[in-house]
N, C-alpha and C positions, 0 to 999 in steps of 0.2 A: 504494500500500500504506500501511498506517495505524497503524504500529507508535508511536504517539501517547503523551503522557506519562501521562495517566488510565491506559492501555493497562499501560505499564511501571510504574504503582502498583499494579495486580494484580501483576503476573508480580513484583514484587518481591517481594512479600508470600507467595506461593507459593515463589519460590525459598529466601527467609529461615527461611521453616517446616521446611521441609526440608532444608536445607543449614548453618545455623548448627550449630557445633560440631564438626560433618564434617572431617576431616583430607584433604588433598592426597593422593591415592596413588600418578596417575601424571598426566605430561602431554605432549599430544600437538599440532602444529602439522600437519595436513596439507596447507595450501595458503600463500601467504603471506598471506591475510586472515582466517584460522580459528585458533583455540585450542578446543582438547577439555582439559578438566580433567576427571581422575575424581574423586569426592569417598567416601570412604568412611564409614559410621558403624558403630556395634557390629553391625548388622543389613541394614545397607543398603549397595550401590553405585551408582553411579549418576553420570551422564557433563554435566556443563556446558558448556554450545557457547557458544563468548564471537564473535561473528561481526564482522567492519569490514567487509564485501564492500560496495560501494558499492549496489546494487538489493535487498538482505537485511540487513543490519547487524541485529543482535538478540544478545539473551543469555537462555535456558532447556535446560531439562533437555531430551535430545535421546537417540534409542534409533535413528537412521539414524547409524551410523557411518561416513563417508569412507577410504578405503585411505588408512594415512600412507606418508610417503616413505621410501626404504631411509637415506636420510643427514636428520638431522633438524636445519632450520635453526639458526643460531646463537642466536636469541632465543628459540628451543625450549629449548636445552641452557640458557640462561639461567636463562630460568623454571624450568626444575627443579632447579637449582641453588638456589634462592632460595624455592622454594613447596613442594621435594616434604617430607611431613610437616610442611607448618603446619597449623595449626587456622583453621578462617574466622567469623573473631568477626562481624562484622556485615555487614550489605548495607542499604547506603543509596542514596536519592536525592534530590538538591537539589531541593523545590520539585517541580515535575513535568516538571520537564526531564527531554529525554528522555536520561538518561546514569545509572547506575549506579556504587557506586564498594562494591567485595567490601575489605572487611579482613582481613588475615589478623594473623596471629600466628603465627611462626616464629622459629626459633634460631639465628643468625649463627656465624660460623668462631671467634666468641671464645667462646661457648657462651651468650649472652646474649641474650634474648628481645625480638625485634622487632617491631615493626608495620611492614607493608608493604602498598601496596594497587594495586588491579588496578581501572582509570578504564574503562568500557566506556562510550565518547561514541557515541551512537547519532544521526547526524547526515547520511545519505544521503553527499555523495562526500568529507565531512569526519569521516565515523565512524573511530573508533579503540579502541586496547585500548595502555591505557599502564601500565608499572609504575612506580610512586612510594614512593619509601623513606623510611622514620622521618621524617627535616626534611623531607617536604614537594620534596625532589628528584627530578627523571625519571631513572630508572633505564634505561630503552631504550622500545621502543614499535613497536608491529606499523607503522606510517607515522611514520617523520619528516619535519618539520614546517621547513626552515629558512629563513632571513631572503630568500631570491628566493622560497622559495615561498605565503612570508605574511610581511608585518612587523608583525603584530598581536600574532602566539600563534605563540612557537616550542613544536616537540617536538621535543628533544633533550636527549640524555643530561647529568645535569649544569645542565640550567636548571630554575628553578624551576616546578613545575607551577600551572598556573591554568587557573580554570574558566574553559570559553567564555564569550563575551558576553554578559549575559543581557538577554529584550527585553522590552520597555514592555509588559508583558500581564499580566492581572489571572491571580491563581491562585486556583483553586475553593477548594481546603484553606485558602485563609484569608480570602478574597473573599468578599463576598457577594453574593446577587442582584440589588438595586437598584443597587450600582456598576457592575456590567456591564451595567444597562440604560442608564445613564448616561454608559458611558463610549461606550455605542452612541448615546447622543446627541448626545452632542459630536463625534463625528467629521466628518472633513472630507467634503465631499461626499454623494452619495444613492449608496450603494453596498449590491447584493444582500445580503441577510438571513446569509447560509451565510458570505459572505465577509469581512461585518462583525464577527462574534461569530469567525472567524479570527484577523482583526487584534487582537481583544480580550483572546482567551482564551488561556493559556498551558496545554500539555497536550492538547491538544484536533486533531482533522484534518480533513480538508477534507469526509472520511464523515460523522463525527459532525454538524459544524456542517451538510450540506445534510439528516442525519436530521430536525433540531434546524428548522431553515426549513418540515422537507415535515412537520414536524408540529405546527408554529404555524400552516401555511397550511391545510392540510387538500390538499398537496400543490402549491399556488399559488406565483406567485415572487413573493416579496416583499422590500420596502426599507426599510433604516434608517430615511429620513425621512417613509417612506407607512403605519408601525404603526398600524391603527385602535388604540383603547383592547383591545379582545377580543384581538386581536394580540397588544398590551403583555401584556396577562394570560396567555392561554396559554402565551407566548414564559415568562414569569416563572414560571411554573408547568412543563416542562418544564426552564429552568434547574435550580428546585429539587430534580429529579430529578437531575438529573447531578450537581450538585453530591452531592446524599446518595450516590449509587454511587461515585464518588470517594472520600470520606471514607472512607465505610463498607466499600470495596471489595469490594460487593456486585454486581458486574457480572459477567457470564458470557460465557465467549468463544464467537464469531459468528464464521463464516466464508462469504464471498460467491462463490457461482459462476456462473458466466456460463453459459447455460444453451443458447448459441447454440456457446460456441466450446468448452466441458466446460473448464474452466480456470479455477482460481481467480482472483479479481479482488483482493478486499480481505478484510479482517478488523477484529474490532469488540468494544468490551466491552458491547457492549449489541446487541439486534435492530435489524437492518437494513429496510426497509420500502421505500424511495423508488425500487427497483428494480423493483417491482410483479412480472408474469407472466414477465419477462426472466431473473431470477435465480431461484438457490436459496440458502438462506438456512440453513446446517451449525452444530449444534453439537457441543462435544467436551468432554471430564471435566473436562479442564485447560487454560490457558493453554499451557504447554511441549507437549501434545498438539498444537492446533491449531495452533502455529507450526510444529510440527515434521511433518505433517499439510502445514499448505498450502506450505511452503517445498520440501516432497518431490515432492508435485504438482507446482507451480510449473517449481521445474526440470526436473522430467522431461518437463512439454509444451515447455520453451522448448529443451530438451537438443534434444528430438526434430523440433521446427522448424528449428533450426540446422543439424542432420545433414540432414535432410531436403531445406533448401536448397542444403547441399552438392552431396549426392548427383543432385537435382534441376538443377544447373546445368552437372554433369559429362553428363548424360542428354542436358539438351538443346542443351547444346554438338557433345553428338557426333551425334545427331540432325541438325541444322542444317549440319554438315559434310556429311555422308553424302549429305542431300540436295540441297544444293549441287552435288556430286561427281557425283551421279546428271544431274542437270540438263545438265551441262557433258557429262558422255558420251550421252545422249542426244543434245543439239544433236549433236556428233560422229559418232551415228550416222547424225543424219539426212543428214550429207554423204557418207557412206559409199554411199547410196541411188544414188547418182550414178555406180558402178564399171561396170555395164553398158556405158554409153555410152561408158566407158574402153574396153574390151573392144572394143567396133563400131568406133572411130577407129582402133585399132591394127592392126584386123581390114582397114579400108577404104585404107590404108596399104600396108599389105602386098601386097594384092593391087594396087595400082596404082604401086608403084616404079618399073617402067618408064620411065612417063611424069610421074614425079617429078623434080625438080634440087635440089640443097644452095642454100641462099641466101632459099629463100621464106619469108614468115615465114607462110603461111597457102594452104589451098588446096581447091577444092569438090571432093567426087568424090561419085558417085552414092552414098544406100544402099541395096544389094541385100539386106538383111533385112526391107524392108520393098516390097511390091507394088507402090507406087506409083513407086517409084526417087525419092524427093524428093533435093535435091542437098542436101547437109552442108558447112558449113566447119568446118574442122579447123582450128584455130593448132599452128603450127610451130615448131621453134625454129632459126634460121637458120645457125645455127655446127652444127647437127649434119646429117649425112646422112638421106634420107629413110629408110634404116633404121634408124638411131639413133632417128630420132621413133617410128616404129614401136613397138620397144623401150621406149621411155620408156612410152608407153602402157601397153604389158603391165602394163609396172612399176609403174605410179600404179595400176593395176586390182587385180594383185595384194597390194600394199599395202592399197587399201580393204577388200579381201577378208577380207586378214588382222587389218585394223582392225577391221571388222564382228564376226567372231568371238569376237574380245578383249574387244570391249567390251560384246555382248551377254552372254557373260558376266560381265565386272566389276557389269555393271549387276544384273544376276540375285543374284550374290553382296552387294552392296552393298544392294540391296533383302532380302533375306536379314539381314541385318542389322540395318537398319532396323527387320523385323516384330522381333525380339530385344528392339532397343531400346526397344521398344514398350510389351511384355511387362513388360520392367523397371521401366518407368514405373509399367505398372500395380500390380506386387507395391508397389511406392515406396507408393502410392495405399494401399494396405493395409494397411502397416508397421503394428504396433499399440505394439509393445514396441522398445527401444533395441537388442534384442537379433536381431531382425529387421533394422534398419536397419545394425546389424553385419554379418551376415551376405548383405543385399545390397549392402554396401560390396566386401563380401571376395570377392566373383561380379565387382563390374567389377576388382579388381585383379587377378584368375585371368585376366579375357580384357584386360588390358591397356589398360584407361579409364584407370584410378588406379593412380600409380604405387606400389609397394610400397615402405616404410619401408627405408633400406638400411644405418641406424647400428646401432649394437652392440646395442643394446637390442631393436630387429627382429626379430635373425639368432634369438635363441634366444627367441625367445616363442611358445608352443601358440598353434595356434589353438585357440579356446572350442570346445565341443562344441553338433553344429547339434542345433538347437530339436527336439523331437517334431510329426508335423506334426499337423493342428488335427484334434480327433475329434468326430463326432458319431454319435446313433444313432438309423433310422429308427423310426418308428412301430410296427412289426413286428419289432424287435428286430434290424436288420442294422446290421453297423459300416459309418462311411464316413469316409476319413480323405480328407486334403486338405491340397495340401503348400504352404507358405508366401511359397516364393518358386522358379525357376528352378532352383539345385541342389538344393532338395529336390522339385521337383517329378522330378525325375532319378531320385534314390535310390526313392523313393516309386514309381515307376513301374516302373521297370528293376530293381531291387534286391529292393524289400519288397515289393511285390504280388506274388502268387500269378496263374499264368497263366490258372487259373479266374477269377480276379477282372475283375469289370468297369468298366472304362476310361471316364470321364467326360471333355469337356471343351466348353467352348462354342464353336459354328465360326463360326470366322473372327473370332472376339473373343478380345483378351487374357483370359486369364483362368489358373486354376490344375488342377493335374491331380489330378482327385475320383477315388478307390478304394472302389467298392462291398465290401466281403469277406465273401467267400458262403461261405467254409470248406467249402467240397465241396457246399452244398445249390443249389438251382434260384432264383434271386432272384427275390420277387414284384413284380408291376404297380406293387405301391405302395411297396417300395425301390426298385424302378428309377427310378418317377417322384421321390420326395423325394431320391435322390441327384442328377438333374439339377437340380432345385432348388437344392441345394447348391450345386453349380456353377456356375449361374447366378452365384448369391448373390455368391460367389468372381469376378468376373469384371468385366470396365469394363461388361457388358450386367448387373449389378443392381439400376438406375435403370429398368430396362424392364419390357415384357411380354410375353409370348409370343418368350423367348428360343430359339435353335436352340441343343440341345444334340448334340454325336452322343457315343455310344455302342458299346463294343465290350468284347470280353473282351482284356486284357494280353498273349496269346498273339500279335493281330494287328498290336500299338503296338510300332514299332523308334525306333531311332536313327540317323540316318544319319551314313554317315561324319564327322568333321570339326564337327558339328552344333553352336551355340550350344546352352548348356544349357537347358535344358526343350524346346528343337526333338523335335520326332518327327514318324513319321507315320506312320497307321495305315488298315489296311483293313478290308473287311466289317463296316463298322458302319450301323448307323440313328442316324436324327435323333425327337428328342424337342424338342417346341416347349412352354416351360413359363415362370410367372413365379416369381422368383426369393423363395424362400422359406427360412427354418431353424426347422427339426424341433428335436424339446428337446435341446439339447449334454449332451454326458458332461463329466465331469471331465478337463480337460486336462491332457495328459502333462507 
């Protein structure tokens, strides 16, 4: 990400425009790396997000508002103590580092009028938000800073503030073009174009400088010490440019999206280009727009990745159990296979006592179940009488018997399961929104995957109320709804369909349970066909063609006892072989 100091000489100059003068009105700490100031004027209000997060650090005008906490941190209560109703006289930046430092002017407890200022260090896992009073003292700070944890630059309350370090790089706002061609010529070694004018340039990121390379090269890699003359000039002729957008803070903000993975990449005060067919290339009114814009995006794909691999590793943890499980009683049954011949020894036993004695440990007798009379050895076990071995027989037979049973069933039920787990995966597959992956979190804590929250904060929290499920409309004007994951595929079935309505689902693929709704009239060929479509679409078979879909009215779809949720099973339908397609959607509930 390229939140760069060129970058933060717009967004100053934006903030300044609009925020000088503005008075403090309220302030808010919702995480321990976030400040919300709201700023007010005679006509306006309006919210400043001052960020440290270590992968976000930034500061603009922001209209995503974060839930704050019921107890608001100490450096919260601080800051309003010290900022609420000051005036913010100016917003500066050193140079084009990348750090910001907001002035205020405020009224201390003797009734006398102070300057205090608010340092926003925009520096990846070194960014910070520090208060500094009149002398030039830290007053506290979102991270302190002490002597194990750096013996360069403390932060702490009480020592003097001082700026970071600053590095050997020429600055556009006072530089000129031939010293940065020069200072690209003295450097050590033959090192890439993009990475050179890095080490050079102060303000500038890794985006910029390889735009700055893919447009002196005509897209070519090139070297510090391999610049043809044409090179030199173009290269000096694009400086030019940036230096004028700098100064003149005439750059417009660019935002990069990856166009394989829908997610934003980077951000830019100028066009992006060196991405070619791969990317798309967004712009937005404002700076504070487009941060606030790609930083919303941003977390909400990495929010939803995160859960996603949560939930995903609860799936196939239990999966890989199951079938483990299965395996092991299988093998099991297969020794079970073996009880008959339990049966015949016990059988061959019995009838031949007689001419049995206690002591053997082993002994042939005919078998008369089979034609031939072949002779059998039977092991014995020598401490017991030959009707005690008998007995044991029965016993080991009826045992297997009763194992067979047991475990054909475990196995039945544990593969039952397994297709559940399946299902789950799929809707996972699906998830669109956070609020989906809420709602398939809250289906494995109902059947006991995840364990339910059990502190005080748990016991009394609603559950959200579940999503509408997903609506579309055929061609011919029939509704067909489509439920999102396993409990609404429940509701949506058993609950809200009408038993006229007709029952979609794909056989024997995971997939979601489709509601044709006929409202009392006859469904046509071509609802019937675009709602299996739908379904399809819905389904792990939407990569295919000529999916099986079967088909039935809701009257024939039950539930069976006990049943994972979305399990049913229904009669009297037909199958529709279709490829999976979507009709124009309505407005989502």
């Amino acid at each position: 990400m390229a939140l760069d100091g060129i970058f933060l000489h717009h967004l100053r100059r934006e903030l300044a425009d609009r925020a000088v003068d503005a008075r403090v009105d309220k302030i808010y700490q919702p995480n321990r790396d976030e400040i919300i100031i709201t700023l007010r004027t005679r006509g306006d209000r309006f919210h400043l997000l001052l960020s440290a997060r270590v992968n976000s650090a930034r500061a603009h005008f922001t209209r995503c508002l974060p839930e704050n906490p019921m107890q608001p941190p100490m450096l919260c209560m601080l800051l309003r103590k010290r900022l609420t109703g000051a005036r913010l006289l100016s917003i500066e930046q050193p140079g084009l580092e990348r750090m910001l430092r907001f002035a205020f002017d405020t009224v201390n407890e003797l009734g006398d009028h102070v300057r205090l200022e608010l340092a926003v260090e925009i520096m990846g896992r070194y960014s910070n938000v520090i208060l500094i009073d009149e002398n030039g003292k830290i007053i506290d700070a979102l991270k302190r800073v002490d002597a194990e944890m750096s013996s360069e630059r403390l932060v702490l309350p009480g020592v003097t503030y001082h700026l970071p370090p600053a590095q050997d790089k020429l600055n556009l706002l006072e530089a000129e073009v031939p010293e940065v061609l020069h200072r690209l010529e003295i450097q050590p070694g033959d090192s890439e174009l993009s990475k050179g004018l890095l080490s050079a340039l102060q303000g500038v990121s890794p985006i910029v400088c390889r735009e700055l390379q893919q447009l002196t090269g005509h897209g070519a890699t090139l070297y510090t010490k391999q610049l043809s003359e044409e090179h030199k000039q173009r290269l000096a002729f694009f400086l030019g440019q940036l230096q004028k957008t700098a100064r003149e803070t005439s750059g417009t903000p660019h935002m990069v999206v990856d166009l394989a993975r829908h997610k934003p990449t980077d951000i830019s005060f100028m066009n992006i280009t060196q991405y070619g067919t791969s990317a798309m290339v967004r712009t937005a009114e404002t700076f504070s727009e487009l941060l606030d814009s790609f930083y919303a995006e941003r977390d909400h794909v990495e929010r939803m990745r995160v859960r996603e691999a949560d939930l995903l590793r609860v799936i196939t943890t239990a999966s890989e159990r199951l079938s483990r499980k299965i395996g092991h009683q299988q093998a099991e049954l297969a020794q079970c296979t073996q009880r008959d011949h339990l049966r015949v020894c016990g059988d061959l036993l019995s009838a031949n006592l007689y001419q049995l004695e206690k002591g053997a440990s082993s002994v042939q007798l005919q078998n008369f179940y089979e034609e031939s009379l072949p002779m059998v050895e039977i092991k014995l076990d020598p401490a017991l009488t030959p009707n005690q071995n008998a007995q044991k027989y029965y016993k080991e037979y009826r045992k297997a018997k009763t194992a067979e049973e047991k475990l054909t069933e475990q196995i039945e039920i544990a593969q039952k399961e397994l297709v559940y787990l399946d299902s789950v995966l799929d809707e996972l597959g699906r998830a669109q929104t956070e609020k989906d992956l809420s709602e398939i979190r809250q289906e494995l804590i109902e059947q006991g995957y995840i364990r339910a929250l059990r502190n005080g904060k748990g016991k009394n929290r609603k559950e959200p109320a579940p999503a509408a499920p997903l609506e579309f409309c055929t061609s011919d004007g029939f509704t067909v709804l489509v439920g999102r994951n396993n409990r609404q595929n429940d509701r949506l079935t058993l609950k809200q369909a009408n038993n006229n309505d007709i029952w979609f689902h794909t056989k024997n693929i995971p997939g979601s349970h489709t509601i044709l709704v006929t409202e009392g009239k006859e469904p046509t060929e071509t609802a019937l066909l675009e709602a299996a479509q739908i379904a399809a679409l819905h389904s792990r078979g939407k990569d295919s063609s000529q999916v099986p879909v079967d088909y039935t009215q809701v009257r024939h779809v039950s539930k069976p006892q006990g049943a994972k949720p979305g399990m049913v099973i229904y009669v009297q339908y037909k199958t529709l072989y279709v490829t999976p397609a979507l009709p124009q959607q309505r407005e989502e509930a």
